[in-house]
Biopython code that builds the backbone (N, CA, C, O; Angstrom):
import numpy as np
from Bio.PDB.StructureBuilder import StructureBuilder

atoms = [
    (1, "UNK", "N", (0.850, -1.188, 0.000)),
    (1, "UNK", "CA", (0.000, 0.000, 0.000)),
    (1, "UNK", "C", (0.887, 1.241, 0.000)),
    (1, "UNK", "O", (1.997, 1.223, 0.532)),
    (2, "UNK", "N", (0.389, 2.311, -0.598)),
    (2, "UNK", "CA", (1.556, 3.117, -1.030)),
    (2, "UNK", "C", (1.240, 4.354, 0.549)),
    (2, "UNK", "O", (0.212, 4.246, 1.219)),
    (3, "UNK", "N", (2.037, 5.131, 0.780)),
    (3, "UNK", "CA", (2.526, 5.197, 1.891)),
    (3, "UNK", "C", (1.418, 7.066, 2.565)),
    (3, "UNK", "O", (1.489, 7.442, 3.735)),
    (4, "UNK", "N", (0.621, 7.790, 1.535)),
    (4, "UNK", "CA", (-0.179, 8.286, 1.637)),
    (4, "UNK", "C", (-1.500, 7.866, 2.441)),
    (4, "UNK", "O", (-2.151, 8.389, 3.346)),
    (5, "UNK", "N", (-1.601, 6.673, 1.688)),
    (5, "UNK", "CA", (-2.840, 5.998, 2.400)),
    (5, "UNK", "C", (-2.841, 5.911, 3.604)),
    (5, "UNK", "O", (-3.867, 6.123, 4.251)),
    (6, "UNK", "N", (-1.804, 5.611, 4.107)),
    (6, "UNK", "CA", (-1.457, 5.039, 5.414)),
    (6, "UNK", "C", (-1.761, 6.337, 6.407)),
    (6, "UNK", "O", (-2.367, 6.266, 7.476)),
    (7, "UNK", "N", (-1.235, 7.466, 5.847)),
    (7, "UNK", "CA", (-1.495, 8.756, 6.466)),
    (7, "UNK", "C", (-3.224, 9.013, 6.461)),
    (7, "UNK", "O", (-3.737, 9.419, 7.504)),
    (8, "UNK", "N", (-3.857, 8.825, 5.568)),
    (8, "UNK", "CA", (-5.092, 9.316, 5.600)),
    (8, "UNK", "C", (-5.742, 8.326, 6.547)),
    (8, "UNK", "O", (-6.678, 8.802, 7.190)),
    (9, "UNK", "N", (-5.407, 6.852, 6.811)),
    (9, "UNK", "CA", (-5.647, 5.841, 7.645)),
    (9, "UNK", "C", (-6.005, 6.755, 8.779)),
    (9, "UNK", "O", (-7.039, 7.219, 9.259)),
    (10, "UNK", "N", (-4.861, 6.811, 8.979)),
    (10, "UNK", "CA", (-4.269, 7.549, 10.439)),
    (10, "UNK", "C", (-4.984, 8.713, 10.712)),
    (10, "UNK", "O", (-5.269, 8.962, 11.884)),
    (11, "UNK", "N", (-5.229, 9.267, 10.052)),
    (11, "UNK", "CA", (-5.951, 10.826, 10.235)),
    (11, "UNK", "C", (-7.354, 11.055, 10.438)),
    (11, "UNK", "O", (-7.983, 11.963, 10.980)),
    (12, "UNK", "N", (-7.678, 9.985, 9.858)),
    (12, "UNK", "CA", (-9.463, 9.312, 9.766)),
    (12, "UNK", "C", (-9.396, 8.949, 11.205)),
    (12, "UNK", "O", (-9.876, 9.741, 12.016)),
    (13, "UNK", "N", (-8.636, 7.390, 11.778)),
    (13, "UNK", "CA", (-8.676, 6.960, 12.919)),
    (13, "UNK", "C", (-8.572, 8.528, 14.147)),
    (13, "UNK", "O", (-9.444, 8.723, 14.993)),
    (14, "UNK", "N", (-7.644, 9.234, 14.009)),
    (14, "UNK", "CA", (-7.250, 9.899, 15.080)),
    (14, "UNK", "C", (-8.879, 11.253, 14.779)),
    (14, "UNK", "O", (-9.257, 11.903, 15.754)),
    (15, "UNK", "N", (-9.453, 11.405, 13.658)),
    (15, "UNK", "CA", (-10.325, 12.090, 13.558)),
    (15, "UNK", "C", (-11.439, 11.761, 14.572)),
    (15, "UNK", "O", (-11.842, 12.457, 15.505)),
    (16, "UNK", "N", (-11.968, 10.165, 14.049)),
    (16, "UNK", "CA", (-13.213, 9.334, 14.671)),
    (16, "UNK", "C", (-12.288, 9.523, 16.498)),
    (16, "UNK", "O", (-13.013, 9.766, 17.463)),
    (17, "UNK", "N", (-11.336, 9.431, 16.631)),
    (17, "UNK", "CA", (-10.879, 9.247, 18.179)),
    (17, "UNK", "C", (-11.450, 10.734, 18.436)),
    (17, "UNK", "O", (-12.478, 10.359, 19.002)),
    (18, "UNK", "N", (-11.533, 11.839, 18.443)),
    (18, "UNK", "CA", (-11.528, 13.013, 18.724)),
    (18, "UNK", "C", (-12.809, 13.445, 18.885)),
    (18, "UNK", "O", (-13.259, 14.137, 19.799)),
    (19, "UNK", "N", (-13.521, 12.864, 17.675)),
    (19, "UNK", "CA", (-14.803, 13.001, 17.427)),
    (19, "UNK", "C", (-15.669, 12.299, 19.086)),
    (19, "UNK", "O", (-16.528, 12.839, 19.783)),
    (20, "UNK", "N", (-14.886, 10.741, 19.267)),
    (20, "UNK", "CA", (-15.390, 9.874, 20.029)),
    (20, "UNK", "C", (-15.478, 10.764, 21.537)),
    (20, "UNK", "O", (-16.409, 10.836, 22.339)),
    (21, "UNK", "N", (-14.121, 11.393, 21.560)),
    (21, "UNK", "CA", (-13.960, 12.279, 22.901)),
    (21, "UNK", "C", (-14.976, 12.830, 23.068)),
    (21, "UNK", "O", (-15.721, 12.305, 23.895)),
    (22, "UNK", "N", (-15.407, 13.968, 22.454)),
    (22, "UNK", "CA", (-16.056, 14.798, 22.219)),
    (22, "UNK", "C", (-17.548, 14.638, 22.766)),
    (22, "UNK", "O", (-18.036, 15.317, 23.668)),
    (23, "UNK", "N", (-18.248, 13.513, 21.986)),
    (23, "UNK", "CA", (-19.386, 12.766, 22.586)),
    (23, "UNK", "C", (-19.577, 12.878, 23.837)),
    (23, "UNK", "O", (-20.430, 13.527, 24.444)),
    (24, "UNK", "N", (-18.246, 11.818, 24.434)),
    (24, "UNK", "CA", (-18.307, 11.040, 25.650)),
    (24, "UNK", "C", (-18.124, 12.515, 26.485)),
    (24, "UNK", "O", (-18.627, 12.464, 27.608)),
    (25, "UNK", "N", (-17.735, 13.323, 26.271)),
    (25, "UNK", "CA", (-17.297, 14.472, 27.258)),
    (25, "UNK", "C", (-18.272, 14.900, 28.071)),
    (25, "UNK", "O", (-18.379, 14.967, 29.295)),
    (26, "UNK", "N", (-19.472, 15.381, 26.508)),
    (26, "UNK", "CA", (-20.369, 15.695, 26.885)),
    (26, "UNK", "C", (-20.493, 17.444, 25.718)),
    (26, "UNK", "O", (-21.488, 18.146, 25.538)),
    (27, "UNK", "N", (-19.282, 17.596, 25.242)),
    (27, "UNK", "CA", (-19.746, 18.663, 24.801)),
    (27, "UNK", "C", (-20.268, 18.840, 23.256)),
    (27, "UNK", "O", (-20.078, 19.940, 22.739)),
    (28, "UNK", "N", (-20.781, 18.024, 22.650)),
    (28, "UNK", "CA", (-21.832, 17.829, 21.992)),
    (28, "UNK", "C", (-23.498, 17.743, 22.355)),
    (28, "UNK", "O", (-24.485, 17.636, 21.627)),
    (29, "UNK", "N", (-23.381, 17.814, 23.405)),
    (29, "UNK", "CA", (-24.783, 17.620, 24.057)),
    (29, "UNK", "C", (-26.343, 18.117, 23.108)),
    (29, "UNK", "O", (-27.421, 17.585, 22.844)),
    (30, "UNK", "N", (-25.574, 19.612, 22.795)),
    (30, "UNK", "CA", (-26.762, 20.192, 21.937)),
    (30, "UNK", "C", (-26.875, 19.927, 20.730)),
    (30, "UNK", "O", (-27.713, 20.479, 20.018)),
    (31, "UNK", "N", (-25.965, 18.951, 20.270)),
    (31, "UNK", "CA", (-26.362, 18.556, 19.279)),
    (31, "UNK", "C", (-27.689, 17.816, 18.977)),
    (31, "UNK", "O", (-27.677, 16.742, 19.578)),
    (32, "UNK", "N", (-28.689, 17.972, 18.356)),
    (32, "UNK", "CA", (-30.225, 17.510, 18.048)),
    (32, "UNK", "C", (-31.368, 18.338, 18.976)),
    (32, "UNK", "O", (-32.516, 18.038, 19.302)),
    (33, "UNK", "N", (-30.464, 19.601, 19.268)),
    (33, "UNK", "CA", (-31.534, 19.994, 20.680)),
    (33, "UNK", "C", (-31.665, 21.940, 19.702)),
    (33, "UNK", "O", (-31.857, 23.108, 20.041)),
    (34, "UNK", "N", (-31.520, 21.496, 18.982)),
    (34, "UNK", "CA", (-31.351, 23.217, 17.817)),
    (34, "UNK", "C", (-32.958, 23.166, 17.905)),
    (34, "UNK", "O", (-33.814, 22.362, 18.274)),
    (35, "UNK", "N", (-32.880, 24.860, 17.198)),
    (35, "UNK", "CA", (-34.470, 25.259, 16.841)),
    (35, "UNK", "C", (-34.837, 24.756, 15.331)),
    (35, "UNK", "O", (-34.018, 25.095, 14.477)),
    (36, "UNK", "N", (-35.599, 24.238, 15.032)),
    (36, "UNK", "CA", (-35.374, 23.391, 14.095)),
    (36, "UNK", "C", (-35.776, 21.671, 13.756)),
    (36, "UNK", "O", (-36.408, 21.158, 12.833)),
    (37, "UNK", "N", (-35.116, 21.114, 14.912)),
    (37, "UNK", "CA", (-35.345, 20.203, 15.144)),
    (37, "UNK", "C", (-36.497, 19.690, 15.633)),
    (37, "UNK", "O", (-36.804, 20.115, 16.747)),
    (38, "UNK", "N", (-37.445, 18.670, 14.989)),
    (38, "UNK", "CA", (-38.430, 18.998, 15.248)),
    (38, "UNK", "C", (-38.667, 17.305, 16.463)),
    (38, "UNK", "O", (-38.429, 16.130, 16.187)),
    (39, "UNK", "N", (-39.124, 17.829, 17.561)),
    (39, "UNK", "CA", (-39.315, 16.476, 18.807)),
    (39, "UNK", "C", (-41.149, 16.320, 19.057)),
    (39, "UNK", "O", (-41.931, 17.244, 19.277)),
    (40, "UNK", "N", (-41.413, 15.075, 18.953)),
    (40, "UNK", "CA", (-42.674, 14.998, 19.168)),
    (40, "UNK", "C", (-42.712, 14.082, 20.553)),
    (40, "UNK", "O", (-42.651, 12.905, 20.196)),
    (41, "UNK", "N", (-42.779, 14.165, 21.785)),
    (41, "UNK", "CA", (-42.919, 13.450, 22.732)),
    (41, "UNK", "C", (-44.808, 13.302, 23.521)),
    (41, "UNK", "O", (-45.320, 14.405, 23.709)),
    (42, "UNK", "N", (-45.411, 12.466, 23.790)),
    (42, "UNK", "CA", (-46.749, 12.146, 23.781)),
    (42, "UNK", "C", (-46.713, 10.807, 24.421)),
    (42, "UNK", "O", (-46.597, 9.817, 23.698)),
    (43, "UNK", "N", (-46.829, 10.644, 26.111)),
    (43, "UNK", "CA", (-46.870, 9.224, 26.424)),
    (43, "UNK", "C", (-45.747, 8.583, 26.148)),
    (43, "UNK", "O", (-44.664, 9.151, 26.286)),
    (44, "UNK", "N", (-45.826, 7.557, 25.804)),
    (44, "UNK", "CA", (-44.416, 6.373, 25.474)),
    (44, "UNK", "C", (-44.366, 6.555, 23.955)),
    (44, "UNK", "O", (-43.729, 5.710, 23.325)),
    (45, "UNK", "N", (-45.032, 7.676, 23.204)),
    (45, "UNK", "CA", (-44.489, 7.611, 22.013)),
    (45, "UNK", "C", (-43.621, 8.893, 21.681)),
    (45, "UNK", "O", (-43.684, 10.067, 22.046)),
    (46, "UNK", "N", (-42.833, 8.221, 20.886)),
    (46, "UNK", "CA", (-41.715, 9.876, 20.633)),
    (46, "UNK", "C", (-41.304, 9.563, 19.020)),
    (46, "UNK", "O", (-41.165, 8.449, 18.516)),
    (47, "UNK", "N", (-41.156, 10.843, 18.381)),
    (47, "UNK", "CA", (-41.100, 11.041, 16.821)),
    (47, "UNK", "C", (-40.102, 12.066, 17.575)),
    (47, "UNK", "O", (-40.222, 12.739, 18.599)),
    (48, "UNK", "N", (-38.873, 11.866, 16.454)),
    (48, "UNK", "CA", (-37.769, 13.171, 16.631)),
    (48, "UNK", "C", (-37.125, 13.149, 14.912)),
    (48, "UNK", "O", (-37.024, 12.128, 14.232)),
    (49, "UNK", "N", (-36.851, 14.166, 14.592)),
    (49, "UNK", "CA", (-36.476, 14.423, 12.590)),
    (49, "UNK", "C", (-35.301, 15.904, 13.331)),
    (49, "UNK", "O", (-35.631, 17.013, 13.751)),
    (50, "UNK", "N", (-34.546, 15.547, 13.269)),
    (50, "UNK", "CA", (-33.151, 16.115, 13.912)),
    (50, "UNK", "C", (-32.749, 16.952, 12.240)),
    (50, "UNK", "O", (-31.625, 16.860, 11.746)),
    (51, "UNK", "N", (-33.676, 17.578, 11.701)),
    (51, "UNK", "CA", (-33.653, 18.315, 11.018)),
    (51, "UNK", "C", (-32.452, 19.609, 10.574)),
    (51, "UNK", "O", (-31.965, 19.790, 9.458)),
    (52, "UNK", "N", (-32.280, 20.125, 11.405)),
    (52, "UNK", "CA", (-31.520, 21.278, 11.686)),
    (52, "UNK", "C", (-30.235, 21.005, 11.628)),
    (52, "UNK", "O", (-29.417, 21.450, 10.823)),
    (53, "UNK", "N", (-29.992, 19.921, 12.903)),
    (53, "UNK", "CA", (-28.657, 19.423, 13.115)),
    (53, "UNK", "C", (-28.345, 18.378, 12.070)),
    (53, "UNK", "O", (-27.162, 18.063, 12.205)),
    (54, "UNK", "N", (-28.752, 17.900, 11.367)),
    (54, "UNK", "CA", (-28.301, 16.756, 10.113)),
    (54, "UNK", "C", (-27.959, 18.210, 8.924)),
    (54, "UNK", "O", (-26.874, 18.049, 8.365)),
    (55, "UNK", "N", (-28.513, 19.197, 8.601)),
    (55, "UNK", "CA", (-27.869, 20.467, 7.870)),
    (55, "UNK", "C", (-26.863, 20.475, 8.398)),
    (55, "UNK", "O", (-25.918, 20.317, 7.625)),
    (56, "UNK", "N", (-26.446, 20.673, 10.099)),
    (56, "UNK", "CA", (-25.271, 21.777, 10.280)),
    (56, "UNK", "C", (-24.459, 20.723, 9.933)),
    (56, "UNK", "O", (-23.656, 21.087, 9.074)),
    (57, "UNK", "N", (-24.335, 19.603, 10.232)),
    (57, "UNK", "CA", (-23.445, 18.509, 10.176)),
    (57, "UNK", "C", (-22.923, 17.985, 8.488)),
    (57, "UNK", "O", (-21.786, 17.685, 8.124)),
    (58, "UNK", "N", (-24.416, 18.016, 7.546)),
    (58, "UNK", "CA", (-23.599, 17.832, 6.458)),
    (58, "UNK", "C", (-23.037, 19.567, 5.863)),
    (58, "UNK", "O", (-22.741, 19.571, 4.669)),
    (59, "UNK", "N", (-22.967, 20.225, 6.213)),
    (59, "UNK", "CA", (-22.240, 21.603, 5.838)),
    (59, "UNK", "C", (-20.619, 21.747, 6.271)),
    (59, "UNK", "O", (-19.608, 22.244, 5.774)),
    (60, "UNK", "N", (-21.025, 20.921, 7.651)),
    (60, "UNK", "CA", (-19.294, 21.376, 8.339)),
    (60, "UNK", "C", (-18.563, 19.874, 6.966)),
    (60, "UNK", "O", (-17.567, 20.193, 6.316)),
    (61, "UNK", "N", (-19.151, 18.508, 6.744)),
    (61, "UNK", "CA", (-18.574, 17.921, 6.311)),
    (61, "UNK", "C", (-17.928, 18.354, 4.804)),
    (61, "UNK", "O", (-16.897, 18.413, 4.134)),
    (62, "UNK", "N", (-19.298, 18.592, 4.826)),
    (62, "UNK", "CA", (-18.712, 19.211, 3.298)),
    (62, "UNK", "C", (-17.500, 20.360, 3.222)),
    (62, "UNK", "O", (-16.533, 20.219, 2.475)),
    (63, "UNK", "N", (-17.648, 21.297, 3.930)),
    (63, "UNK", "CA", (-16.523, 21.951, 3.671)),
    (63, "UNK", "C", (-15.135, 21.154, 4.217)),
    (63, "UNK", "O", (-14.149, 21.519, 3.578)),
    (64, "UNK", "N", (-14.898, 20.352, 5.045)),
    (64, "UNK", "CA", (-14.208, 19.311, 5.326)),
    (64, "UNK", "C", (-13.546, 18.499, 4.429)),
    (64, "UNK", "O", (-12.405, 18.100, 4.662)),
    (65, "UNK", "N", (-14.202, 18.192, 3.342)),
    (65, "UNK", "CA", (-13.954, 17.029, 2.846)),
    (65, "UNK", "C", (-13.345, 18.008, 1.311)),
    (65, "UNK", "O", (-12.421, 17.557, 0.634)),
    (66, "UNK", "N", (-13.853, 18.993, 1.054)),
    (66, "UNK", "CA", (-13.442, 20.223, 0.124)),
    (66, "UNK", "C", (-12.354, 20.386, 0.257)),
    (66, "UNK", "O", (-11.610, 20.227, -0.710)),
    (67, "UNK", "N", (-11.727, 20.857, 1.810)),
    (67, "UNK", "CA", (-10.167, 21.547, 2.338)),
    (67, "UNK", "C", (-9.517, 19.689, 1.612)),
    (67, "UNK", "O", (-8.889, 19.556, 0.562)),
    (68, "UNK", "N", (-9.917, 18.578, 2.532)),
    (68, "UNK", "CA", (-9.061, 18.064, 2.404)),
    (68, "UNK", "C", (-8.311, 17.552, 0.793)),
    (68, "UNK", "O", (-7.143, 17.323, 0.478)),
    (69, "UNK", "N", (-9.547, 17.517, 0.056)),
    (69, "UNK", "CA", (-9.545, 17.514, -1.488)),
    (69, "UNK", "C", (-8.916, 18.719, -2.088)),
    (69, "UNK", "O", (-8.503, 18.542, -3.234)),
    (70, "UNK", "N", (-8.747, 19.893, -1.587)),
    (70, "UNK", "CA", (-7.901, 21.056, -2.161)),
    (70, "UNK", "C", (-6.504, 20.969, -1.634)),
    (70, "UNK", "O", (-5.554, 21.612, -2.083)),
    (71, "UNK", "N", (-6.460, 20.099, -0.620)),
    (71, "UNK", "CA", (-4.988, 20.108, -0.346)),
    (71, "UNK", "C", (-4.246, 19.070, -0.368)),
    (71, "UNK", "O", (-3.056, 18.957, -0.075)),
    (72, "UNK", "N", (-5.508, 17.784, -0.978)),
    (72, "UNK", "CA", (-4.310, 16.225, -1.492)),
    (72, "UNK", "C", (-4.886, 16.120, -2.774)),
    (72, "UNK", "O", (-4.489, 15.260, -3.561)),
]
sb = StructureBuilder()
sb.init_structure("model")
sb.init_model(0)
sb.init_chain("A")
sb.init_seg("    ")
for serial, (resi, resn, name, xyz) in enumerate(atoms, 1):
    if name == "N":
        sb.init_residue(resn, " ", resi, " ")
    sb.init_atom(name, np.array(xyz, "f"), 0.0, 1.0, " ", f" {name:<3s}", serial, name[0])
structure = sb.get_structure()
């Protein structure tokens, strides 16, 4: 395997590790809790369409995945 790959391996893994922190920390919390998002809670039934936050998330990726494509 030629020796780039190996770097993007690595950068992905240490990405998802960071990402994983992040979660567990706690400071993602508001993530799915935006205005926007639409929560239906009623008894034991619940409807949630995380609307808002599935935008912000594919926006940050996208420009993400842009940088990294403009610079390999």
């Amino acid at each position: 395997m030629p020796r780039p790959f190996g770097l993007v391996l690595v950068a992905v893994g240490l990405g998802v590790v960071l990402l994983g922190l992040l979660v567990w920390s706690g400071a993602l919390s508001w993530l799915g809790r935006l205005p926007g998002d639409i929560r239906i809670e009623r008894g034991n039934f619940r409807v949630y369409f995380p609307i808002t936050s599935m935008i912000l998330i594919s926006l940050v990726l996208t420009l993400l995945i842009n940088l990294v494509r403009r610079f390999f």
